[in-house]
C-alpha positions as CSV (number, residue, x, y, z in Angstrom):
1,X,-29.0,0.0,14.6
2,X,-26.1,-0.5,12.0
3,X,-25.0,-2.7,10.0
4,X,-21.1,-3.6,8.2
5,X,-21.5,-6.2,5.2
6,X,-19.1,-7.5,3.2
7,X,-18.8,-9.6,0.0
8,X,-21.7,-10.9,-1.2
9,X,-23.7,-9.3,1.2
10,X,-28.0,-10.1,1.7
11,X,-28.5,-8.1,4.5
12,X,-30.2,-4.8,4.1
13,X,-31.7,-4.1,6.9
14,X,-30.8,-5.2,10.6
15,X,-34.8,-4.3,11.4
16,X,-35.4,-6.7,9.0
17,X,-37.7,-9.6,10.2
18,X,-35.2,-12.3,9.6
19,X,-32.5,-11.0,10.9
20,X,-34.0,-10.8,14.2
21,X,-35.6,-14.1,13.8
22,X,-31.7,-15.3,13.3
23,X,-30.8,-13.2,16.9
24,X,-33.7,-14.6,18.4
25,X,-32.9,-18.2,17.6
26,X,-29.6,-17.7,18.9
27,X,-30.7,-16.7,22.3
28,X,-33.0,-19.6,22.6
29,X,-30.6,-22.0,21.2
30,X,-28.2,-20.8,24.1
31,X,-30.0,-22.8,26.6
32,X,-28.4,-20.6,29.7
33,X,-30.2,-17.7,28.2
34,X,-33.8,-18.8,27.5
35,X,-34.8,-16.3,30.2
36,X,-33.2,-13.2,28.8
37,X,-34.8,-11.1,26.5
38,X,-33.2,-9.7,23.6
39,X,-33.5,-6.0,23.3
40,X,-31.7,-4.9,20.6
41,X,-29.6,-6.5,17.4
42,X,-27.1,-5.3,15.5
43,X,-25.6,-6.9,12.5
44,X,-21.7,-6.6,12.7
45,X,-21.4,-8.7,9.5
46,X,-23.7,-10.5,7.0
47,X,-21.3,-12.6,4.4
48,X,-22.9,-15.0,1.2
49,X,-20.2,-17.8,1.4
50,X,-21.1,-19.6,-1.6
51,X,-20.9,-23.0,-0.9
52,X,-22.0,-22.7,2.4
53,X,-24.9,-20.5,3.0
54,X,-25.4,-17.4,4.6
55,X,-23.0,-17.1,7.6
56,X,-24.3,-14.0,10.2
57,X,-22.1,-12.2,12.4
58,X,-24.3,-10.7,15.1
59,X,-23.5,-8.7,18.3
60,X,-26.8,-9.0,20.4
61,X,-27.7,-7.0,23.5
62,X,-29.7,-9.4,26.0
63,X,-31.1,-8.5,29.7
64,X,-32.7,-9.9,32.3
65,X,-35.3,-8.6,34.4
66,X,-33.4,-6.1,36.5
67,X,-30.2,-6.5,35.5
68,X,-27.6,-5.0,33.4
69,X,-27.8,-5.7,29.7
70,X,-24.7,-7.4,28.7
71,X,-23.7,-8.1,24.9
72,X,-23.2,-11.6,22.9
73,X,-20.9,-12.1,19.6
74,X,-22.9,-15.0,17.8
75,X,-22.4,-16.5,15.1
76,X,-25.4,-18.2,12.8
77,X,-24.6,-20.2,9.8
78,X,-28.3,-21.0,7.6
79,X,-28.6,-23.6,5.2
80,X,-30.6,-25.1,2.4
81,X,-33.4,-22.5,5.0
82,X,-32.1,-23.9,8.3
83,X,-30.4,-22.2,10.8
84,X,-27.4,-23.5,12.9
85,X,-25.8,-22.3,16.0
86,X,-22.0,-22.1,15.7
87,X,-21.0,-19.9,18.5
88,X,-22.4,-17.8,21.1
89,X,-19.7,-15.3,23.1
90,X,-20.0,-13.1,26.1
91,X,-18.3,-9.9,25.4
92,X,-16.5,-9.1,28.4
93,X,-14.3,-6.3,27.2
94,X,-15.7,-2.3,27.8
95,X,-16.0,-0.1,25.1
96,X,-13.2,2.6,24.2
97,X,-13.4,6.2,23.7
98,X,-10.8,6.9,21.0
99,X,-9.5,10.2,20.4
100,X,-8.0,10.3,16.5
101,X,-5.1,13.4,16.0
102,X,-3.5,12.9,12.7
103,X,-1.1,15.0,10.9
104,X,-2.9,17.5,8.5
105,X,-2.5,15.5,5.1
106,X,-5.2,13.7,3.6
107,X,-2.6,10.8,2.4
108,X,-2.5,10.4,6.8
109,X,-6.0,11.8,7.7
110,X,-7.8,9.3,5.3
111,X,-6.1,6.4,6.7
112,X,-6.9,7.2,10.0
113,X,-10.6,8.0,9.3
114,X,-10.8,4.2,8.1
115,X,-9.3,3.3,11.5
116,X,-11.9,5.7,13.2
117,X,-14.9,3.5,10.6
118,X,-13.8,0.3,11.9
119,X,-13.9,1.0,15.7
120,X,-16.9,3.0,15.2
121,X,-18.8,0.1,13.6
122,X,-17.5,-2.2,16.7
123,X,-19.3,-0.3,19.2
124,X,-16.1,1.9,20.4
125,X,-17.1,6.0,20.3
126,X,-14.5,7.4,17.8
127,X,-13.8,11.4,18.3
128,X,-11.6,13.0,15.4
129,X,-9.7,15.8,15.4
130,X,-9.1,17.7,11.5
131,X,-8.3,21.1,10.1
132,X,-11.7,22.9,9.4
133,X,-11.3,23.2,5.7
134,X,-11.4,19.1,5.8
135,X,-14.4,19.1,7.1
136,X,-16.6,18.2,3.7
137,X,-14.3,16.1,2.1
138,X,-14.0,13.6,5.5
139,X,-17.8,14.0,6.4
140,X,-19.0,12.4,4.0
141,X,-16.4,9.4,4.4
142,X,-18.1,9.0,8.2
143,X,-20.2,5.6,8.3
144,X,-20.9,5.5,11.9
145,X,-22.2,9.2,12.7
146,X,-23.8,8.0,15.9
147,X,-20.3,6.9,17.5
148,X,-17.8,9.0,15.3
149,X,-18.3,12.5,16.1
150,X,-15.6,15.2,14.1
151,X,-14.4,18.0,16.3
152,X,-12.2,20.9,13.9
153,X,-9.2,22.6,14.5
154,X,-8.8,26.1,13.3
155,X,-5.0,26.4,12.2
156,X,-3.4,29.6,13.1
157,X,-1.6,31.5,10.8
158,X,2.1,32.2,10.7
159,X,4.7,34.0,8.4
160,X,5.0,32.0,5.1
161,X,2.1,30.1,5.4
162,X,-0.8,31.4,2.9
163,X,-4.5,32.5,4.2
164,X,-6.5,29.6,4.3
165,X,-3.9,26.6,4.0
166,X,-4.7,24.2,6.2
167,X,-3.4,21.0,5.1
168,X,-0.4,19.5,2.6
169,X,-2.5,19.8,-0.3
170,X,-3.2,23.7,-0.3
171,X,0.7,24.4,0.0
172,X,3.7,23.4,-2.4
173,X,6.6,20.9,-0.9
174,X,8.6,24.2,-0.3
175,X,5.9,25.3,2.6
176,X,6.1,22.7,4.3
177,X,7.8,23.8,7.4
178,X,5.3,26.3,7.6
179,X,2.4,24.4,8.2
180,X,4.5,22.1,10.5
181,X,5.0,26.0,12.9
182,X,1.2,26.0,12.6
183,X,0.4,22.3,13.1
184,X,2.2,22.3,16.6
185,X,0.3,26.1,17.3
186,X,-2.5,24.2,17.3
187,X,-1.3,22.5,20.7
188,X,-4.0,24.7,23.1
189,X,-6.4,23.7,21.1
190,X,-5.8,19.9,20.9
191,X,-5.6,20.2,24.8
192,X,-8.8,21.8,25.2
193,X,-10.6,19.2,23.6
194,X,-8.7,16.4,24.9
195,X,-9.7,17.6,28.7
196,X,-13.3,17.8,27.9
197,X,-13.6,14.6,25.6
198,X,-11.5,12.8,28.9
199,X,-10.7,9.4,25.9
200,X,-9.4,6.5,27.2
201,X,-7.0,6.6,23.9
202,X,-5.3,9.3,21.8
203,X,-4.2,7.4,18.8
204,X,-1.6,10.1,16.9
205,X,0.5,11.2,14.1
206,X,4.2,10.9,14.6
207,X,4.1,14.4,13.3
208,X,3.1,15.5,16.8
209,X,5.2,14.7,19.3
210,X,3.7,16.5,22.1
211,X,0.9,14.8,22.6
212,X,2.2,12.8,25.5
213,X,3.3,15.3,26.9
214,X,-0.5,16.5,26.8
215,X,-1.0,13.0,28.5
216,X,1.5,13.5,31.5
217,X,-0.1,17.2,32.1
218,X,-3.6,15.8,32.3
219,X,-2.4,12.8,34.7
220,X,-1.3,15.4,36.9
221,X,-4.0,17.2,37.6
222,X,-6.5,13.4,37.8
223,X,-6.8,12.5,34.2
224,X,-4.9,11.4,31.3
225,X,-5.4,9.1,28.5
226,X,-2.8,6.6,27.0
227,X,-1.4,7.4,23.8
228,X,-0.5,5.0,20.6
229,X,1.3,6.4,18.0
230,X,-0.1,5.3,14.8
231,X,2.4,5.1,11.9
232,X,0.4,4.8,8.3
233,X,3.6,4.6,5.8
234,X,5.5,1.9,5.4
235,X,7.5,0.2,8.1
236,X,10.5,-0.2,6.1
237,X,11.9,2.9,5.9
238,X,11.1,3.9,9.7
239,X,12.7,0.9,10.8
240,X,15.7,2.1,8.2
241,X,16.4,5.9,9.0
242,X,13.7,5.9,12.4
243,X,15.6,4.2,15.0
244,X,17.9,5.2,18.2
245,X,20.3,3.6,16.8
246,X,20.7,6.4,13.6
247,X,21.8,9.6,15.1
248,X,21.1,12.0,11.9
249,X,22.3,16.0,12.5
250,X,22.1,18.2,9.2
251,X,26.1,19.0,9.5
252,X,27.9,15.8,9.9
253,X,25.1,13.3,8.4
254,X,26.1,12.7,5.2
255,X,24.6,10.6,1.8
256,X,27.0,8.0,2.4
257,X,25.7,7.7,5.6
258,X,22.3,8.0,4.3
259,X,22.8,5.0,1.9
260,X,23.9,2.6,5.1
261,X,21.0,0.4,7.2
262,X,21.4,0.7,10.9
263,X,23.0,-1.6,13.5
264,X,20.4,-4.9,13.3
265,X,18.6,-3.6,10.4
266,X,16.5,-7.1,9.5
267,X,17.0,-7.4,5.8
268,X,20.3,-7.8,3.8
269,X,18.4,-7.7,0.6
270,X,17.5,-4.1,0.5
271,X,19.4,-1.2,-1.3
272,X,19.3,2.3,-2.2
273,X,21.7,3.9,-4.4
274,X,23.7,7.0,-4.0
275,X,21.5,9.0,-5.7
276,X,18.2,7.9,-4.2
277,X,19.2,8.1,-0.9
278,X,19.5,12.0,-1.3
279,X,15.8,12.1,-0.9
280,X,16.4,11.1,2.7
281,X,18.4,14.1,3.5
282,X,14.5,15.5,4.3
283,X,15.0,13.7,7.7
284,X,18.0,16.0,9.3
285,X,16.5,19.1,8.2
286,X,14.8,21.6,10.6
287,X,11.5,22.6,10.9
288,X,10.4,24.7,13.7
289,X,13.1,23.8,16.1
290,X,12.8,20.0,15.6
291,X,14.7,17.8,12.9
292,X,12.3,15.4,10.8
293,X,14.4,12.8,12.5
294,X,14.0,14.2,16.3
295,X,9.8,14.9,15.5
296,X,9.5,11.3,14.8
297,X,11.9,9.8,16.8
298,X,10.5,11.9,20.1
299,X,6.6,10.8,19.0
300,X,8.0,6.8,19.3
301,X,10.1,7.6,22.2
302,X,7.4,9.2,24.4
303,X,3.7,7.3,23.1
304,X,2.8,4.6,25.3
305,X,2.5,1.8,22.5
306,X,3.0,2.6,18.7
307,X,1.2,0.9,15.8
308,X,1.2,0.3,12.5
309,X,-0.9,-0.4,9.4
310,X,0.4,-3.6,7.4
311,X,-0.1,-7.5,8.6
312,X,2.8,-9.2,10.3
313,X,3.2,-11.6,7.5
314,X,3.9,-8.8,5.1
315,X,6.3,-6.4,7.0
316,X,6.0,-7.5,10.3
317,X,9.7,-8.0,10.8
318,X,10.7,-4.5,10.0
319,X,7.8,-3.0,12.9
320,X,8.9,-5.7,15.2
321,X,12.3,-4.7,14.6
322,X,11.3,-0.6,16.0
323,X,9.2,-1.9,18.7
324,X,12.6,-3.8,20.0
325,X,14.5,-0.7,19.3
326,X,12.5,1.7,21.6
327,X,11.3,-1.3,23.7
328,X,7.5,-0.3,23.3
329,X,4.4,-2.6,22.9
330,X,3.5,-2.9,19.4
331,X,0.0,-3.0,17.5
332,X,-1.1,-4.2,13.9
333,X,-4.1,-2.9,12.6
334,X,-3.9,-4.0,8.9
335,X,-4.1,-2.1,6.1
336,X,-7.6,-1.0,6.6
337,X,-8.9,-0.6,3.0
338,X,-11.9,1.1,2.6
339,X,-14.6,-1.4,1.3
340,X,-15.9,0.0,-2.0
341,X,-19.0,0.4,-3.7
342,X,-19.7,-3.1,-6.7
343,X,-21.4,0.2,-8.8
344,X,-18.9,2.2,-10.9
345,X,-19.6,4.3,-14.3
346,X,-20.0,2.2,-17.2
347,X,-18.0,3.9,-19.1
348,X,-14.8,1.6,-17.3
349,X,-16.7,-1.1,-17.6
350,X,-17.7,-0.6,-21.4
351,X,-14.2,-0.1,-22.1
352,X,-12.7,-2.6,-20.2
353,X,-15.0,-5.2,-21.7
354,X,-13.7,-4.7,-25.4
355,X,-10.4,-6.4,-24.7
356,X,-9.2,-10.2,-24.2
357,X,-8.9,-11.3,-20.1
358,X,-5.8,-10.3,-18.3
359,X,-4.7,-8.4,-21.8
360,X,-5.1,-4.7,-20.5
361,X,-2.0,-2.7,-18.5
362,X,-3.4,-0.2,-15.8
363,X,-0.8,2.5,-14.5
364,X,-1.5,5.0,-11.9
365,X,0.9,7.1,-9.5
366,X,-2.1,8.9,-7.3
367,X,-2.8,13.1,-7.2
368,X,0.9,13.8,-5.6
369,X,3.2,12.5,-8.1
370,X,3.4,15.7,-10.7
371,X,5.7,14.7,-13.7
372,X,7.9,16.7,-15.8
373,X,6.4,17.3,-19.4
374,X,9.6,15.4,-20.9
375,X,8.8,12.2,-18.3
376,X,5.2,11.9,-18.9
377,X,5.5,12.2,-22.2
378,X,8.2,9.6,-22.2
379,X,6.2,7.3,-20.0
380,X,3.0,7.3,-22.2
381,X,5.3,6.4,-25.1
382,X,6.2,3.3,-23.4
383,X,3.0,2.1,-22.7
384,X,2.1,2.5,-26.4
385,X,5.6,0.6,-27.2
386,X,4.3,-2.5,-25.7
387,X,2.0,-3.3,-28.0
388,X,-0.6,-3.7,-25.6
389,X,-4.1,-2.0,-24.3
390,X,-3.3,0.2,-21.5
391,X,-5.1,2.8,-19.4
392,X,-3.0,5.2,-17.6
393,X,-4.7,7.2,-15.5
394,X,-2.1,10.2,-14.3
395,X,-2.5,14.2,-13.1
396,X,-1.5,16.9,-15.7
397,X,2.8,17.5,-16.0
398,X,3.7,20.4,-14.8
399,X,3.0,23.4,-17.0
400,X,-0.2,21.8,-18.5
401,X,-3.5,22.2,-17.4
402,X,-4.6,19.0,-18.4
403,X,-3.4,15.8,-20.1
404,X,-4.3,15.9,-23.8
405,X,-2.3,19.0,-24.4
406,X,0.8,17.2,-23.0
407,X,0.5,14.0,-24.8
408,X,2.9,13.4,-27.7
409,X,2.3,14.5,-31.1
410,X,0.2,11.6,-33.0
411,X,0.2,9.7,-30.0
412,X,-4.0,9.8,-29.6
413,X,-4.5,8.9,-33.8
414,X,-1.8,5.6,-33.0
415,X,-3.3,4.2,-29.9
416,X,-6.8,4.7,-30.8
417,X,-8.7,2.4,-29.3
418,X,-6.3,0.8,-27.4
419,X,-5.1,2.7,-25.5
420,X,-6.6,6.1,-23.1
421,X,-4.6,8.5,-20.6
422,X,-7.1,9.8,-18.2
423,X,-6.9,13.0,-16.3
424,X,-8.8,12.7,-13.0
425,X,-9.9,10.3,-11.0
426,X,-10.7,6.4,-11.8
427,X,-12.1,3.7,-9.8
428,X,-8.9,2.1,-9.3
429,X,-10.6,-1.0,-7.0
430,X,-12.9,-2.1,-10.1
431,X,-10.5,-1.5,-12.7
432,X,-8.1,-4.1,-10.9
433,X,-10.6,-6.4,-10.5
434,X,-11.8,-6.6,-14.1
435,X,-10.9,-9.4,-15.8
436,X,-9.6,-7.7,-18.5
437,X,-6.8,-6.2,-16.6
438,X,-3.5,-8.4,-16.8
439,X,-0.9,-5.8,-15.2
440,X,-0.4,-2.7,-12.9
441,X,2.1,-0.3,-12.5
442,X,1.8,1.4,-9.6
443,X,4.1,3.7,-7.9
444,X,3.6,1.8,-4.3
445,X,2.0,4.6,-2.5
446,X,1.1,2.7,0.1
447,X,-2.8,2.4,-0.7
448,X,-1.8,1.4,-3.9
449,X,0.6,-1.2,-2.8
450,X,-2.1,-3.2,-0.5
451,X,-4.6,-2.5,-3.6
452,X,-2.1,-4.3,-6.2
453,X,-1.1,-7.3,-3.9
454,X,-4.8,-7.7,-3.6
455,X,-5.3,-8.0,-6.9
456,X,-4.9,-10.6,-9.6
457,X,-2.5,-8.6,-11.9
458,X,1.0,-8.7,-12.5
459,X,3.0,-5.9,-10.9
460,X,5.3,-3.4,-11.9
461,X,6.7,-1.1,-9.7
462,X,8.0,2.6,-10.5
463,X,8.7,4.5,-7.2
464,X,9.2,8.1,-7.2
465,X,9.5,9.1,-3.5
466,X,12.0,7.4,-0.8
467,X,9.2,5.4,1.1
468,X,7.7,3.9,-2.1
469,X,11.7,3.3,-3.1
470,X,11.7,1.0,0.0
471,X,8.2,-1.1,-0.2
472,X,9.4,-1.8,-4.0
473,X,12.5,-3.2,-3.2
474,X,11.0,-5.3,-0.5
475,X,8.7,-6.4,-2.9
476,X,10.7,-7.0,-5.7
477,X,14.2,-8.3,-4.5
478,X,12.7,-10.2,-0.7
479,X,9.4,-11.4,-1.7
480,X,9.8,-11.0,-5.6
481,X,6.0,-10.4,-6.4
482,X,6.6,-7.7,-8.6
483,X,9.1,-6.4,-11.3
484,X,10.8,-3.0,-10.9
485,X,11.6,-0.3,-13.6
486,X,14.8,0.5,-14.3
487,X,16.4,4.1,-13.9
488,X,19.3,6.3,-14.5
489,X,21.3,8.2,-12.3
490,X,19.2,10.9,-12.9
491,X,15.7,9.2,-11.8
492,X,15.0,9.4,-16.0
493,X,12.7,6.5,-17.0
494,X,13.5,5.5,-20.1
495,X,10.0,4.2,-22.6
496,X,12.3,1.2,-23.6
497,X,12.8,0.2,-20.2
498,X,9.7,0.8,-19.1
499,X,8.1,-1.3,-21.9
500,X,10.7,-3.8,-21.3
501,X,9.6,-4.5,-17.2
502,X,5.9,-4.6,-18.6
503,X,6.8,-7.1,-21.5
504,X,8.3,-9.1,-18.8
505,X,5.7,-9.5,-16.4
506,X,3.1,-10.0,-19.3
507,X,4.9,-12.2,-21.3
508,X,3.3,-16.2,-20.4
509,X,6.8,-17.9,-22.3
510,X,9.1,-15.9,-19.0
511,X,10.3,-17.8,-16.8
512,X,10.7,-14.4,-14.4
513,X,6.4,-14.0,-15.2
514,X,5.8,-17.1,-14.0
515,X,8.2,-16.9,-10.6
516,X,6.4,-13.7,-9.8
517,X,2.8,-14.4,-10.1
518,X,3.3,-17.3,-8.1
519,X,5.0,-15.7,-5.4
520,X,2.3,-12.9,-5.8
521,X,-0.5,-15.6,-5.8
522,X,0.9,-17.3,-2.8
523,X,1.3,-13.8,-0.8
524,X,-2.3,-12.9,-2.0
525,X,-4.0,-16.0,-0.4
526,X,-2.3,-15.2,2.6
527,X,-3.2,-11.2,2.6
528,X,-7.1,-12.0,1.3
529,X,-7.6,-14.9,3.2
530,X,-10.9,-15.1,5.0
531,X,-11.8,-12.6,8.1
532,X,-8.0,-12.0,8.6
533,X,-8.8,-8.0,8.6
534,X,-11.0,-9.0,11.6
535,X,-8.8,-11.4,13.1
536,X,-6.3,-7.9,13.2
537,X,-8.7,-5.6,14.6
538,X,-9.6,-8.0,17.6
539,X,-6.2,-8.3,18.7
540,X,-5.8,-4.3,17.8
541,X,-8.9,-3.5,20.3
542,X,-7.6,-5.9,22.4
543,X,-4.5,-4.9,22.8
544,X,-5.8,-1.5,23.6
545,X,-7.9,-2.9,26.5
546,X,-5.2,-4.7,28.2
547,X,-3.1,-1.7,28.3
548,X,-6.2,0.0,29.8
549,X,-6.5,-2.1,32.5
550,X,-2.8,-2.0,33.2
551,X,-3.2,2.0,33.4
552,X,-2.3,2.5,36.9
């Protein structure tokens, strides 16, 4: 018996004897089913609303004397200690067996994992396929181990590649192409358990494209399983450099060409200069006899339905716009935060506290973005120009071991108490939702661009790698929520100007500070609004089940 709470949540036990006094007054207030016994609850959700009670989620497993059991979605709203019945569903759907192959990164393999959670704790048996050396860091992520079973992947060695690297994070940018040789050796392997596991689903990394291929072999021969492709960056830039329409080749595509949006692209309000554009020249190169453009290109082409993980009312028109381009069935799972922990050390707290509500400016660019000495120094200079409390929380620059031996001289005596650079890793959900912090700047990894539009703070946006480039300036110049940082040609960030975008946001006399938080408010009620993560993973799931029962 499991149980999924969220908010405010009372329930700590599904065994609990009022939880099962709520299922069994559901089943006798379901006058049809006064003759079925319930066998077994299971709390899917138990939410404090409140002004209205305790609402409980339940999915209940009834039978009757020698028949099947057959399960009920009900839900049970108590009041002022009464209990009332508001609806009582017959789940007719089957449950999935879901095979999970991402690409070898943890910025891909964590977002999966949380898709691999969330089916898992709706009944649906979840089989995921990692490197080994993954194996303790994703373990103990796994909330469902009854349903979500790990199966590892030993990846072979090959010229270049050191002993023992297995993922992004073990190898430098420069290897890359490497472990993309090694990723794809790994082929037999996937097979192998794919034929034994027989899924109804293989949801997989764009990264490998020969995966349905592994599909059409196994329908050959009596099996198969359908295959979604399951993008977890942005959908921007995929629907910018991604499409049929782009034909990239590493001898004729040029940064002009780069710079240009494709035939139908669906936005007029999004740029990239000259210079930023460069970073896209990634796409055309070749590794291991495919182009970055043909891998991901081949893994839309050839999957059976791709998805994606944002909300339609966000960036719905840039996924819609791909599904149209390779005329594929298209799926929304959300962003698929993981739900965190109200306990955090108090030492955030304790320093948070000390400062006036909505006064505090939090920055933080995630474990991949490794500055220059010259930059970071630069950067922490501008938070201490504000004039405000900050807390920057960013890895050592290259060449230092950690961050107190890079910081400028004097700079710790002049922002003593007001202001801390932090070296590891923060609890970046609680320290936007203190009220003491009043402004983020974020990079917009993705994660960190669902975390700050859920939040209450002001944004500022700094982007250092192509895809953040393109959320930001969906963000800033389409939906303007947020204010961006300005740059030179060279990708320097000036402290002045970074100062300057903070000041801007922050200040309550800007007329700018005003437009965005409303904007940023209105697109926040829309994003958080109630059970709308919920309302995307029933059409996700059933989605999937309608192409199931279309298989043949």
């Amino acid at each position: 018996v499991t149980i999924e709470a969220r908010g405010w949540a009372p329930i700590k036990d599904a065994e609990d004897p009022h939880v099962r006094e709520v299922a069994q007054y559901a089943v006798s207030e379901h006058g049809r089913l006064k003759h079925l016994q319930l066998k077994l609850d299971k709390v899917v959700e138990g939410e404090t609303q409140k002004d209205s009670g305790i609402t409980y989620r339940l999915v209940l497993t009834v039978e009757e004397k020698g028949a099947d059991t057959k399960d009920y979605t009900v839900v049970v709203v108590e009041e002022n200690a009464k209990l009332h019945l508001k609806s009582f569903k017959k789940e007719k759907s089957k449950k999935l067996h879901i095979a999970m192959v991402p690409w070898f990164a943890y910025g891909h393999m964590i977002p999966f994992l949380h898709l691999s959670n969330t089916l898992a704790g709706r009944g649906h048996k979840v089989s995921f396929l990692f490197p080994n050396s993954a194996h303790q860091r994703l373990a103990q992520e796994n909330q469902y181990p009854h349903l979500l079973s790990f199966f590892p992947v030993t990846v072979p060695h090959v010229d270049g590649l050191p002993p023992g690297a297995e993922t992004t994070s073990d190898i430098p940018l420069s290897l890359f192409k490497h472990l993309y040789e090694a990723f794809d050796k790994t082929r037999p392997q996937v097979q192998s358990y794919l034929r034994d596991l027989k899924p109804d689903f293989v949801v997989f990394t764009g990264m490998a494209p020969w995966i349905p291929g592994l599909a059409r072999e196994d329908k050959s021969s009596g099996g198969g399983f359908k295959t979604v492709r399951y993008s977890v960056v942005n959908p921007i830039i995929e629907a910018f450099y991604l499409t049929p329409s782009r034909k990239m080749d590493e001898k004729t595509t040029t940064v002009d060409d780069l710079m240009c949006p494709p035939p139908g692209f669906p936005s007029s309000t999004i740029h990239i200069a000259r210079h930023e554009s460069q970073q896209a020249a990634i796409y055309s190169k070749d590794y291991n006899g495919f182009t970055f453009y043909d891998r991901l290109t081949t893994s839309f082409r050839e999957a059976d339905v791709i998805a994606t993980r944002t909300y339609r009312e966000v960036e719905g028109v840039f996924f819609d716009y791909v599904a149209e381009q390779y005329a594929k069935p298209s799926l929304f799972t959300g962003p698929l935060l993981p739900k965190t922990s109200a306990t955090t050390d108090e030492k955030w707290n304790n320093w948070l506290n000390k400062f006036e509500v909505g006064s505090v400016v939090y920055c933080a660019f995630g474990s991949q973005i490794i500055l220059e000495k010259d930059q970071f120094q630069e950067l922490v200079l501008g938070f201490e120009l504000t004039g405000r409390p900050f807390l920057v929380a960013l890895s050592p620059p290259q060449g230092c071991a950690t961050v107190d031996e890079a910081l400028p001289e004097g700079f710790e005596e002049r922002v003593q108490g007001r202001g801390w650079v932090y070296g590891g890793w923060v609890p970046q959900t609680f320290i936007l939702e203190h009220p003491s912090t009043g402004c983020v700047v974020s990079h917009f990894g993705y994660g960190s661009m669902w975390e700050s539009l859920m939040s209450k703070c002001q944004v500022v946006v700094l982007p250092f790698l192509i895809d953040q480039l393109f959320s930001a300036r969906w963000m800033v110049k389409q939906l303007k929520v947020a204010v961006e940082v300005e740059r030179d040609e060279n990708m320097w960030v000036a402290k002045e100007n970074l100062s300057q975008a903070i000041n801007l946001v922050m200040d309550e006399e800007s007329e700018i500070a005003a437009e965005v938080k409303s904007n940023h408010a209105n697109l926040r009620s829309v994003i958080c609004s109630q059970d709308k993560e919920e309302r995307y993973l029933d059409s996700f799931i059933q989605g999937l089940q309608l192409l199931l029962e279309s298989k043949n």
